[in-house]
Each structure stands twice: as structure tokens, then as C-alpha cells.
C-alpha positions as CSV (number, residue, x, y, z in Angstrom):
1,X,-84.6,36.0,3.8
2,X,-82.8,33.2,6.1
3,X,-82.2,31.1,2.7
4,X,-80.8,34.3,0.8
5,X,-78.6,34.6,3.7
6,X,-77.4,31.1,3.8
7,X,-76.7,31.2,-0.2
8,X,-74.4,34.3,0.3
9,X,-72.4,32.6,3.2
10,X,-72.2,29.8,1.2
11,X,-70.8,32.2,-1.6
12,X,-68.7,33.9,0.6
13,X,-67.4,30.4,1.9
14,X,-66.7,29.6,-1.7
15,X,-64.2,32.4,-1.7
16,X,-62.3,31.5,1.4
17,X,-62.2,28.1,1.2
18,X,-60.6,27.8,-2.8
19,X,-57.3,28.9,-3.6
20,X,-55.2,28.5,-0.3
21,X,-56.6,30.8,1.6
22,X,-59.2,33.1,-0.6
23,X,-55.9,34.3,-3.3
24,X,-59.1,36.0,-5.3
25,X,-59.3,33.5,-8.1
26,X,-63.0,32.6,-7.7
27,X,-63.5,36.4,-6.8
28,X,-65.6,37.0,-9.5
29,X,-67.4,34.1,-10.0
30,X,-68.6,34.2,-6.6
31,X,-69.5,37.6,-6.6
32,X,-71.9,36.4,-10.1
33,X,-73.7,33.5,-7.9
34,X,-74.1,36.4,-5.0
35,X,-75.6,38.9,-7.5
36,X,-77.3,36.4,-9.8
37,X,-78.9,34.8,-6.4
38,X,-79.9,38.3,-5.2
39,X,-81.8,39.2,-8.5
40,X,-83.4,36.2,-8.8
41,X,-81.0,34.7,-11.8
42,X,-81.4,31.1,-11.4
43,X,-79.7,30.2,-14.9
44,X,-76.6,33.0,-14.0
45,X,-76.0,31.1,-10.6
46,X,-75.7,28.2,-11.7
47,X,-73.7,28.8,-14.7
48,X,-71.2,30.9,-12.3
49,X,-70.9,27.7,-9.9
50,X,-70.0,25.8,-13.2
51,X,-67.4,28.2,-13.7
52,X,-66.1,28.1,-10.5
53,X,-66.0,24.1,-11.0
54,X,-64.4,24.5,-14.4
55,X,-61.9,26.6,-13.0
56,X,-61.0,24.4,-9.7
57,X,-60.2,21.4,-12.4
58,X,-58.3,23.8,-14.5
59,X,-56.6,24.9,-11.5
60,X,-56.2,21.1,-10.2
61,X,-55.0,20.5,-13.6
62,X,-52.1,23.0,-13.9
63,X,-51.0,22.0,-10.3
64,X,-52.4,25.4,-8.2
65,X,-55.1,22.8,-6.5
66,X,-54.6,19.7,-4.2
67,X,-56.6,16.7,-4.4
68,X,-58.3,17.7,-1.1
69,X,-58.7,21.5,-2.4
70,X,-60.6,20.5,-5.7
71,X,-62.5,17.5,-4.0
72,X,-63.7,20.3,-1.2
73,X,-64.8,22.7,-4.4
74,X,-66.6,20.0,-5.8
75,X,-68.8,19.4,-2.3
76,X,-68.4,23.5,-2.0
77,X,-70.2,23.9,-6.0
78,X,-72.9,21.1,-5.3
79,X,-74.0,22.8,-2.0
80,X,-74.0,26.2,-4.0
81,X,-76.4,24.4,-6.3
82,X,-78.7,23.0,-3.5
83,X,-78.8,26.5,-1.9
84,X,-79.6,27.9,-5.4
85,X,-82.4,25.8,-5.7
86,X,-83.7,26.7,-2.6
87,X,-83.8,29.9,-3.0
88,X,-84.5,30.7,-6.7
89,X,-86.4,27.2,-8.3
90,X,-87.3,26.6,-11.4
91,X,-90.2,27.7,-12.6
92,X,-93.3,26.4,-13.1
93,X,-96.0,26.1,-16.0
94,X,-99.4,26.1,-14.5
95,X,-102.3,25.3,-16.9
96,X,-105.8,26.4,-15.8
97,X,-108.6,24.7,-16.6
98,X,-111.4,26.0,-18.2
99,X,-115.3,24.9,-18.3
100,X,-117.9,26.5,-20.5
101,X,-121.5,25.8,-19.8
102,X,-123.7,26.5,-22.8
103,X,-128.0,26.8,-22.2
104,X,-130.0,26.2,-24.5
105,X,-133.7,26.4,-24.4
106,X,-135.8,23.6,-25.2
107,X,-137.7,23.8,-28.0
108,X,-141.3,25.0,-27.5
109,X,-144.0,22.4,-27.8
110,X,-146.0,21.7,-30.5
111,X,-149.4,22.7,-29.9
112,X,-152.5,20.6,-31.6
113,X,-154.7,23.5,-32.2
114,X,-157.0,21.5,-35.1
115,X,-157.7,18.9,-32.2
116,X,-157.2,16.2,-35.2
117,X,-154.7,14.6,-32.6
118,X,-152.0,14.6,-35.2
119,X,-149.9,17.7,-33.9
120,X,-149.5,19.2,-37.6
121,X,-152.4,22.1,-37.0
122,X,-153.1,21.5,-40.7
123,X,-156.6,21.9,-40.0
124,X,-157.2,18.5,-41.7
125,X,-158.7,15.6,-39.3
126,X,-158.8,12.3,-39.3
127,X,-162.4,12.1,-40.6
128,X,-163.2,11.6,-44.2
129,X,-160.8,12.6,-47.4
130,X,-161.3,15.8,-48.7
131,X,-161.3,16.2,-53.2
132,X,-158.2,18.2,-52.3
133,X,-156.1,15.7,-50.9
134,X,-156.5,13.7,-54.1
């Protein structure tokens, strides 16, 4: 709450300190970074503090702004931004890892039932050749 506070003093600064005096030119603009802060807009804040920066070099250009006033916009905009940031970043992408443990069961033993040794259970041993095996 203290940072949302401090963004829309620095807003309200904004007005007052532009234009000789708060003449309303940066009215609106200021009143977008207030609401856009308040909702939660990062992108609208910080596309209405570069308006208010295009504006104060249109403004500087045409005469209506003193070096000093523009310079002061400038720091003004750039605080605006740092206040922004503060209060609404950017956000993040967070990637979750994932494990999957598979189990699989051994495979059951082969048992030598024929006692041949040989762990087929054919039934045939080791002793002499049967006519069948020909």
C-alpha cells in the first residue's frame, strides 16, 4: 500500500511540477499512470509516462517548456518509471519441473523344475541322447 501511495504522489507531482504551475496539460496523462498503476496496468503506465515525455519535448519544442522545465520532466518520467516498477513488475514465467518414477517388476525367475541344471524345464537332461532329438 506505501508504494501505491508513493506512485500516486509521484503522479500527482507530475501534474504540479509540468507546465508552469499544473496549467492541466499532463492532466490526463497523469490521471492514466494513477489509474493504470491502481489496476495493476503495467504496459498503460508506462505508455502514459511516455506520453507525458513526448508531450514535455513537444511542448519544449514549440517554446511552452524551459530547458529546466523539460530536463525536470525527464527526471519526473524516469522516477514515474522506477515507481511503476515497483509497484506493478513485470511478470514472470515460472516452469515447474516435473519427475515421473515408473516401477517395474522384475521378471520372475526361472525355475529348473527338470533338475537337468539347464533352466529350460524341457524335461530333457543332460544324460544320454534320446531317438527324438535326432
Amino acid at each position: 500500500m506505501m508504494r501505491r501511495a508513493v506512485a500516486l504522489a509521484a503522479a500527482a507531482l507530475l501534474l504540479a511540477a509540468c507546465g508552469g504551475g499544473g496549467d492541466g496539460r499532463f492532466d490526463d496523462q497523469a490521471d492514466a499512470v494513477r489509474t493504470a498503476v491502481e489496476s495493476g496496468d503495467r504496459a498503460s503506465a508506462l505508455a502514459a509516462l511516455d506520453e507525458i515525455a513526448l508531450k514535455g519535448l513537444e511542448a519544449h519544442a514549440a517554446g511552452d517548456l524551459t530547458d529546466a522545465e523539460v530536463d525536470e520532466l525527464a527526471q519526473l518520467v524516469e522516477q514515474g518509471r522506477a515507481l511503476v516498477d515497483d509497484e506493478v513488475p513485470e511478470a514472470t514465467t515460472t516452469t515447474e519441473a516435473t519427475t515421473t518414477t515408473t516401477t517395474t517388476e522384475p521378471p520372475p525367475p526361472v525355475v529348473d523344475d527338470d533338475d537337468d541344471g539347464d533352466d529350460d524345464d524341457d524335461g530333457k537332461g543332460k544324460g544320454r541322447k534320446s531317438k527324438d532329438d535326432d
